[in-house]
Each structure stands twice: as structure tokens, then as C-alpha cells.
N, C-alpha and C positions, 0 to 999 in steps of 0.2 A: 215557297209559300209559308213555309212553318217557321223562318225564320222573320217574316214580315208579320204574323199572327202574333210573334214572341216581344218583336217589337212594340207593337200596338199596346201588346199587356204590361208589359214593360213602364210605356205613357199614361196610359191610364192607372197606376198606382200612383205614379208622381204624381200627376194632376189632383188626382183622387186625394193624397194624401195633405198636396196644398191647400185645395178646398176648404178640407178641414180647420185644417192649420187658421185661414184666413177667416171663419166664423168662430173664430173664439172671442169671445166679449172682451178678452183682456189683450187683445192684437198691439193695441199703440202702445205697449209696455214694448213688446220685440222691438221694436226700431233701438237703432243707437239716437244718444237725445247728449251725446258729447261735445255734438258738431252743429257750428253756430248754423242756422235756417238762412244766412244770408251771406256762408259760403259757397251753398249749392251751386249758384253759378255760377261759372270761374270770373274771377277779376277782371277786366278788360289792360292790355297794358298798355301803362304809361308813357310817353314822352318824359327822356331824360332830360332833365334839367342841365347837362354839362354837353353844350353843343360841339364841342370839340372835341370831346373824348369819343376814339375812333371806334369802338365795339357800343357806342351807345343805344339802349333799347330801341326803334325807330316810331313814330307816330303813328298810333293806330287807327285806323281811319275810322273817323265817323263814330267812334266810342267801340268799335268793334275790334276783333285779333288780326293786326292787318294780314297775317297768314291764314285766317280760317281754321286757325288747327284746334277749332274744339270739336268734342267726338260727342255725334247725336246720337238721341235712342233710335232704337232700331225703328225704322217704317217712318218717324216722326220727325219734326222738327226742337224738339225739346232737345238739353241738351244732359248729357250724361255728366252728374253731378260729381261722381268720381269718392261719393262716401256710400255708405251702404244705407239701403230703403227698404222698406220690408222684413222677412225674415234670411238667413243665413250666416254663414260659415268662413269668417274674413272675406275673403276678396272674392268669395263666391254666395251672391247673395238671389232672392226669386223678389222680384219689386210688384209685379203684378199676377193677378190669374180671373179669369172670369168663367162661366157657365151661362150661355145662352141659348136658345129657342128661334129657329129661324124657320118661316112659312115662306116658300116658293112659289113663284107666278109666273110664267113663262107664257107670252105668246108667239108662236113664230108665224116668218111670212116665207114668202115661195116653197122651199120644199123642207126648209125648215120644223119639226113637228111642236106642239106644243105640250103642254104638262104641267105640274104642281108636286110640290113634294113637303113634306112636313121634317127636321131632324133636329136635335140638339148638338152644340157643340161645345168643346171644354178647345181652354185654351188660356198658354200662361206663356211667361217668361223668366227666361232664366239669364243672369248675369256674371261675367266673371270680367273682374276691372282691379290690374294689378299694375302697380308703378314699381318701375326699377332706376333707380337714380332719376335723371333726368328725363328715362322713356319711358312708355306708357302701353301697355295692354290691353284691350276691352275685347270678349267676343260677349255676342248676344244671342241668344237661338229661342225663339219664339215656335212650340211646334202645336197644331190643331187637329182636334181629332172628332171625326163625327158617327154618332150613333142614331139610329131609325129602327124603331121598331122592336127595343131591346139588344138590338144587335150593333155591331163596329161596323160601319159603312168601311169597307174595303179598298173604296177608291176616293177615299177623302184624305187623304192623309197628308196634309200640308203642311211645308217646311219655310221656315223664313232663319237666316242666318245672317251676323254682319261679323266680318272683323276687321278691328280698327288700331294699327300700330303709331304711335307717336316714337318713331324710331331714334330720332334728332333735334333737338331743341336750346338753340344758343341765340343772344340777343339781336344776331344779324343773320342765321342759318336756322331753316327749319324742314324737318324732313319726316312727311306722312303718307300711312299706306294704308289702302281701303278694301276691302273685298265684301261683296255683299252676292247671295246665292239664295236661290228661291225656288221652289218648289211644289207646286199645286199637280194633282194625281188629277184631280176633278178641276177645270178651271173655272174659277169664280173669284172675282176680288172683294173681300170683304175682309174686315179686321181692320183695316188701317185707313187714316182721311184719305180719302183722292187728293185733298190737296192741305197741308198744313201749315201753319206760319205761327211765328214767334216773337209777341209783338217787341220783347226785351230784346235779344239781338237779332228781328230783323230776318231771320230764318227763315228758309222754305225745305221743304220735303212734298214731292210730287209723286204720288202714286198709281197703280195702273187701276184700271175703272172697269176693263174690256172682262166678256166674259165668253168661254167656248167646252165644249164638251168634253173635248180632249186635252191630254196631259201637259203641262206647262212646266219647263226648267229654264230659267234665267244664272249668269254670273257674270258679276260684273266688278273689274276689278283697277284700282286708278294710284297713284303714286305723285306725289305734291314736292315737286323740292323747292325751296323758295329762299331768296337773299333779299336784303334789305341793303340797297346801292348808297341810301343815306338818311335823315328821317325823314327826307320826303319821299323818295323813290325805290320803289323794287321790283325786283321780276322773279317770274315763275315757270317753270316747265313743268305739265301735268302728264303723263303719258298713261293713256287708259287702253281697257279693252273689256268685248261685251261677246258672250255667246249664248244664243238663244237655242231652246230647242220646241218643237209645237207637235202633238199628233203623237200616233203608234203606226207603223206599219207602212200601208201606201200613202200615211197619208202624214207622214213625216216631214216636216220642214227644218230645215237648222240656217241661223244667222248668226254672220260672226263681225265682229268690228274691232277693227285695228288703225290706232291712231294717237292723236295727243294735241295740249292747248300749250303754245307760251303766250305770257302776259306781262304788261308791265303797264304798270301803277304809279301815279301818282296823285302825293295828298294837295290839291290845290290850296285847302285853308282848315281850321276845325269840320267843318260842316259839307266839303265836297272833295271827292275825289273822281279823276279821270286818269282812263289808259288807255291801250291798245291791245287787241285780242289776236291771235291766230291761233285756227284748227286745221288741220288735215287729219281724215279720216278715210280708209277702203271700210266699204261692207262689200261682205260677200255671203249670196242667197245659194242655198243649196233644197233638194230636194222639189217636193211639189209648187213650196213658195207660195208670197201673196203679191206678188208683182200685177198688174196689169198689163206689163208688155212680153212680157216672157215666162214658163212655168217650167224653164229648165237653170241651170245654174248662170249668176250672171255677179260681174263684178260692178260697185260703182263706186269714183272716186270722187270726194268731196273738198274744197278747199275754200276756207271762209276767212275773209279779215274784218275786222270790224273796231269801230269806236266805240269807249263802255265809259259809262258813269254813276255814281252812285251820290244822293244828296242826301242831308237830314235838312228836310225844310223846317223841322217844329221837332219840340220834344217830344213830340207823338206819332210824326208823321215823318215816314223816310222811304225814299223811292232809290231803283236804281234800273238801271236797262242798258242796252246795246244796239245799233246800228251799223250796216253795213252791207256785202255784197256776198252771195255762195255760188261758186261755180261746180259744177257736176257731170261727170264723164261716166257714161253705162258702156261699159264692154259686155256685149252678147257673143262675140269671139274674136278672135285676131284682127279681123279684117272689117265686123262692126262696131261702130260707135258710133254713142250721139252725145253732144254737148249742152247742155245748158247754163245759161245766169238765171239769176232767181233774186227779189233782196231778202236780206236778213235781219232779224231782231228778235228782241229780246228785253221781258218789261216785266218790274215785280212792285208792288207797292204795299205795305203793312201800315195800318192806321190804328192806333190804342185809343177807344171813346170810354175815359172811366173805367167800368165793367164790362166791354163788348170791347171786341177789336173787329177789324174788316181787314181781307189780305185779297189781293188783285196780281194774278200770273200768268205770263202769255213766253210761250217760249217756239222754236223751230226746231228739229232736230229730228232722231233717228226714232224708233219706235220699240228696238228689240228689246228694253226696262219697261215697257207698258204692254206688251201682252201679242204686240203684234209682230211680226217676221215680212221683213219689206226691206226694197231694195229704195224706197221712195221718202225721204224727209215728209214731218207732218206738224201742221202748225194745232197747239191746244190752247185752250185759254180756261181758265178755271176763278173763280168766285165764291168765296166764303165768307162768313159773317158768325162770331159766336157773342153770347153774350149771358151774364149771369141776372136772372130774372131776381131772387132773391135771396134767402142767406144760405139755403139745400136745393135751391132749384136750377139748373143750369141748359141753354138750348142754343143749339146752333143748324145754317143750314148751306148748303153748299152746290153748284152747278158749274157744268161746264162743256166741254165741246171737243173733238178732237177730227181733225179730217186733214186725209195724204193733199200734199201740195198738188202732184198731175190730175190731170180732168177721169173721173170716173172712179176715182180710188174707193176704200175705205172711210168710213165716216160713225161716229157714234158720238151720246150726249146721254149726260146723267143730271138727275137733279135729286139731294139728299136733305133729310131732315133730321137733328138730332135732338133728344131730352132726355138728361139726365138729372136724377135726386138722390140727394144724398141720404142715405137711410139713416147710418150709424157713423155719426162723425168721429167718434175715437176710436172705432174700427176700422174707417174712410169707405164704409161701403157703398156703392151707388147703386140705386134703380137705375138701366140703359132699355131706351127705346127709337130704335133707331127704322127709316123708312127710305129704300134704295128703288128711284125709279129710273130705268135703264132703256135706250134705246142704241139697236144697233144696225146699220145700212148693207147694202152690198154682200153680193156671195163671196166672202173669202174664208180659204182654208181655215178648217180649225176653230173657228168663231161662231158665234150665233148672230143670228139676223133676226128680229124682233123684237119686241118689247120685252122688258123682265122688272118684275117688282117683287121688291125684299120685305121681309119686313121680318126685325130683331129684335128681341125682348129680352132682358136678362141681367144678373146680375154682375157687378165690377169689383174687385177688391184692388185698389191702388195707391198702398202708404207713399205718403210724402208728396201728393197731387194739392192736397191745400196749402200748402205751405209755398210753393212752388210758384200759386196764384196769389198768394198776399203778396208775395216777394216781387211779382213781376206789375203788381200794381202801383205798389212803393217804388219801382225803379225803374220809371223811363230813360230814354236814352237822354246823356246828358250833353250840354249843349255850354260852352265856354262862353 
């Protein structure tokens, strides 16, 4: 206990000390102002010009890194600029920090009980993004900390962590490594969009929405090696892995996933690309679980093939998705199993209108990165809309859905409202007011069932966020 109280103290000077830091009137002097504002986003690469030459860079599809190999902020779809923002110390720098004001609304249904609770919380982030020749270093730790009542809420003490190696990077070879690790004492998801996009490249980041009383540890951790077979074609082997853990005590659940994607790509023209997907995946459910069919340990195997494509229809508008089949095998013991087919898909669409963008996300898949412990794939679908009203005023709003494929699962849906202004434009400070309306279905472990309504006030400090948005209005995806 005295070493987790030390910690806490420990957070809160840093916090404390950033704060400061970040209402100083003379802030947008800290930035470095060395580095041109429109090479925060990495380049996209080129197609060589000398089609014979046999190491040549290969066509990036659709104006994007045909490897994917750029490294996002943490929780978000933006993407890590790779200069420093903010205030720090070379390659260790703090880009953002805020302090806000959150009021609680809980009502529960069956045995569920209900409640309100008033706290403040501080919360920043910390960057460290170091290049070594041609590989690349980022970790990111984002920690929060909540106080009520003059005191340190004890069981707030949530962690979010990413890191991201650009290990290997040659014209035809690229090799990256990911690990991302989360950690809620109290679970509640808040800090981060449920669902993000990027209308510049196209990007998503999908985050978890669910909320439950007890303790929450996610890690999740995936490896990218990829070849380019020519400029038009290449393939990938991803090999991931995901372990969940939910609860204290009896009421402890742990999931674990083991598995991986290959893929191969090709660029049909400037403007379309199609491939082929395969995944196999084990989960395996331990302790109480939130199965439906079983609340002792159980295995299930998953194998999916599928068709993918990605389009840019318009300089503004680019879609891409997936189709195909998933078959599924539960071992409850040696001697039982059950099989099923199911189809599969997979759908994202990012629209740039001017000063607003729209992003549209529906995917299939496993649940233990969104908050839940299942043995049961779940289809979600998410809807956002942001849009800048005027030249300090910014709002956006956001809903979506989440429910297990089998009859009786799991089910929950949120619907979010954001607005932000800008107070101090050469300090970049924002007015944030933000409004979380939550519902959740079904007795399962670990979670709540009822309504829940948020509601956040508070202030943002975030150098290098306007810049960021001229940049990406100046520069839609370009089209041959």
C-alpha cells in the first residue's frame, strides 16, 4: 500500500508540475518552430520511376505506406509526427496534459444498484520517439489519476501504454512491432474516442466504450513483416496475441488469444487495391467468464478467409472492407464440441466535407481490446461526425453498438457529444465539454447493466493540434 500511495505522489507532481508548465502565456515559444508544419506527416512513398530496377520502392496504395508502417498516437488515429511537440528533453518530450471535472450518473437495472458520484481528474502524456539509423523507437504512456473530495481516489488509477518498434525498413522489406497494455483499477472508458479516423490517411482507431466496476488489464501485442513481391504486389504475415484479465477474486475472469493474419495485396490501379486475407485465431476463456454456454474454462478455434479491398473514390472520399466466411470450433472438453459457419466482414469509410469529416466502421471479431472476456466473436458498428463551427469553436458527435454474434449474449450502445473552444491560441488551450450516454444489456461478469451518463468539463493543453488541422485540410488524399 505505501508503495502504491508513493506512486500516486510521485503522478501527481508530474502532472502537477505539467500543468503549470502548460498555462504559461509564453507556451508556443517551447515548441521547436525548426521543423517545417508539413512534415509532421510522414510522406507517403512513391512509386519508382525505374521499373526494372529490382530493389525499387513499390506503389503505395491509394496514396498511403503500402506497409502501414506509421506509428499512431496512443488511443488515437493521428499519427506520431516523429518531431517534438510540446515541452521537452530531445527525444523525450510531454505533447499534451489536461485537468477535468467529471459528474456520474448511473442507473442500474436487475440487481444492478444505482449511484452518482462527482471527481476530478488530471491526466497527460508522455512521449519518448527515438530513431536509430533506419529503425525507430516510440513508447507512449498516458497515466490518470482521480481525486474526490480532496483526497486520491485509490482505485482510479489508470494506465494506458503503447510501444511501437519500427525494427526493419528497406524498399522491398519492412518489419514492425506493437504492444499496447491498459490498465483501469475502476473500469470506465473515457479519455479516448470510441471510435477515431483520420480523414488525411484514412486511419481508424477503435476503442473500448464498455464500462464495469471491477478491475480491467488488457495487452495486446502484434508483429508485421511484410515484402513487396513487385510494385504491384505484396504480402504480409501478422502474428498477434491478446490477454485480458476482468474482476478480483471469485470473480476473476482471464482471456487469452493466440493467432495471426497473412495477406496479400494487390494495387489494381492508382485508385484501388484488392487482396486476400487469412486468420486463425485460439481463445481461450478461463475462470468465471462471460460465455453463455459455459462458465468453466473453454477453448475456441476460429478460421476466417476473406476478400478485401480498398478504394479512393474521390479526393475526399475513400472506402475500404472485407468479405467472406468464419468457421468456429468450442471445445468444452475432449469429447465435446460444436462447429459453426458464420459470414464475415469488414467495412470503414472516411469522408473530408471542408471543415467536418464523417468516418463509418463495422467490423467482426473478438472482444478481449474492448473490455469484454468471451469466448463469442461480436459485431460493432460505430458513427462519427466532427466538424469546425468556427475559427475557436470545434464539435463533434459520435454513436454506436456493440452485440456477441450467439442468441442471448452481450449487447451495449453509446451515443457521445463533443465541444470544444479554443481559449488561448498561442498557448493552444481548449475549453472541452464533453457528454457520454451509455447503455448496457444482459448479466455479465464484471460489467454493468444500465444506463450511465457522463458528463466532462475541462480544460485541454495540446501544442501542435492546429497545425495538424490546417495541414490536413490543405492535404487531401491525392488522386493521379
Amino acid at each position: 500500500m505505501q508503495s502504491k500511495r508513493h506512486f500516486h505522489v510521485h503522478i501527481w507532481q508530474i502532472i502537477s508540475l505539467t500543468l503549470g508548465i502548460c498555462l504559461l502565456p509564453n507556451l508556443g515559444s517551447a515548441q521547436d518552430t525548426g521543423q517545417d508544419a508539413g512534415k509532421q506527416t510522414p510522406a507517403p512513398q512513391g512509386a519508382s520511376k525505374d521499373a526494372d530496377k529490382k530493389d525499387a520502392e513499390p506503389a503505395s496504395p491509394l496514396d498511403l505506406a503500402w506497409t502501414e508502417s506509421y506509428i499512431r498516437q496512443i488511443g488515437t488515429s493521428g499519427v506520431l509526427a516523429g518531431n517534438r511537440e510540446g515541452i521537452g528533453w530531445g527525444s523525450l518530450y510531454i505533447p499534451s496534459a489536461e485537468v477535468s471535472g467529471i459528474v456520474d450518473r448511473f442507473e442500474g437495472t436487475n440487481t444492478t444498484p444505482s449511484g452518482s458520484s462527482t471527481f476530478a481528474v488530471l491526466r497527460t502524456t508522455i512521449v519518448y520517439d527515438h530513431r536509430i539509423g533506419t529503425s525507430r523507437l516510440a513508447f507512449q504512456y498516458m497515466p490518470s489519476m482521480a481525486i474526490a473530495e480532496g483526497q486520491v481516489v485509490g482505485n482510479f488509477s489508470n494506465q494506458n501504454t503503447s510501444l511501437d518498434l519500427l525494427l526493419y525498413t528497406r524498399p522491398r522489406w519492412n518489419v514492425k512491432f506493437g504492444d499496447s497494455f491498459r490498465y483501469y483499477y475502476t473500469q470506465q472508458s473515457i479519455g479516448f474516442p470510441y471510435l477515431d479516423v483520420n480523414s488525411v490517411t484514412a486511419g481508424f482507431a477503435i476503442n473500448s466504450f464498455l464500462d464495469g466496476a471491477g478491475r480491467w488489464l488488457s495487452n495486446s501485442s502484434n508483429m508485421t513483416i511484410a515484402y513487396a513481391l513487385s510494385r504491384r504486389a505484396s504480402i504480409a504475415v501478422i502474428p498477434n496475441y491478446t490477454y485480458s484479465e476482468s474482476g478480483t477474486g471469485v470473480n476473476l475472469s482471464r482471456g487469452a488469444s493466440y493467432g495471426g493474419t497473412a495477406r496479400w495485396g494487390y494495387r489494381v490501379s492508382e485508385r484501388q487495391t484488392v487482396g486476400l486475407e487469412y486468420t486463425g485465431q485460439l481463445l481461450h476463456e478461463s475462470g468465471r467468464g462471460t460465455s453463455t454456454f459455459t462458465i468453466g474454462p473453454s477453448d475456441t478455434i476460429y478460421h476466417t478467409i476473406s476478400g478485401t479491398a480498398e478504394r479512393q473514390l474521390s479526393a475526399t472520399l475513400f472506402v475500404e472492407g472485407s468479405a467472406g466466411v468464419t468457421t468456429s470450433t468450442i471445445a468444452y472438453s475432449l469429447s465435446q464440441t460444436s462447429r459453426e459457419w458464420s459470414p464475415y466482414g469488414r467495412f470503414g469509410l472516411v469522408k473530408q466535407l471542408g471543415r467536418s469529416s464523417v468516418g463509418l466502421n463495422y467490423s467482426r471479431g473478438d472482444t478481449l481490446s474492448y473490455g469484454l472476456i468471451s469466448n463469442q466473436y461480436a459485431d460493432r458498428i460505430d458513427l462519427t461526425f466532427r466538424s469546425q463551427l468556427g475559427i475557436r469553436l470545434y464539435w463533434s458527435a459520435s454513436a454506436g453498438y456493440l452485440r456477441q454474434v450467439g442468441s442471448g449474449g452481450f449487447s451495449g450502445k453509446y451515443a457521445t457529444g463533443d465541444l470544444q473552444f479554443l481559449l488561448a491560441p498561442r498557448a493552444e488551450l481548449f475549453a472541452v465539454f464533453d457528454y457520454y450516454r451509455k447503455y448496457q444489456s444482459a448479466s455479465v461478469n464484471n460489467l454493468f447493466t444500465g444506463n450511465h451518463d457522463l458528463y466532462v468539463f475541462g480544460v485541454r493543453w495540446e501544442p501542435g493540434r492546429l497545425q495538424h488541422q490546417d495541414q490536413g485540410q490543405s492535404s487531401p488524399h491525392k488522386m493521379n
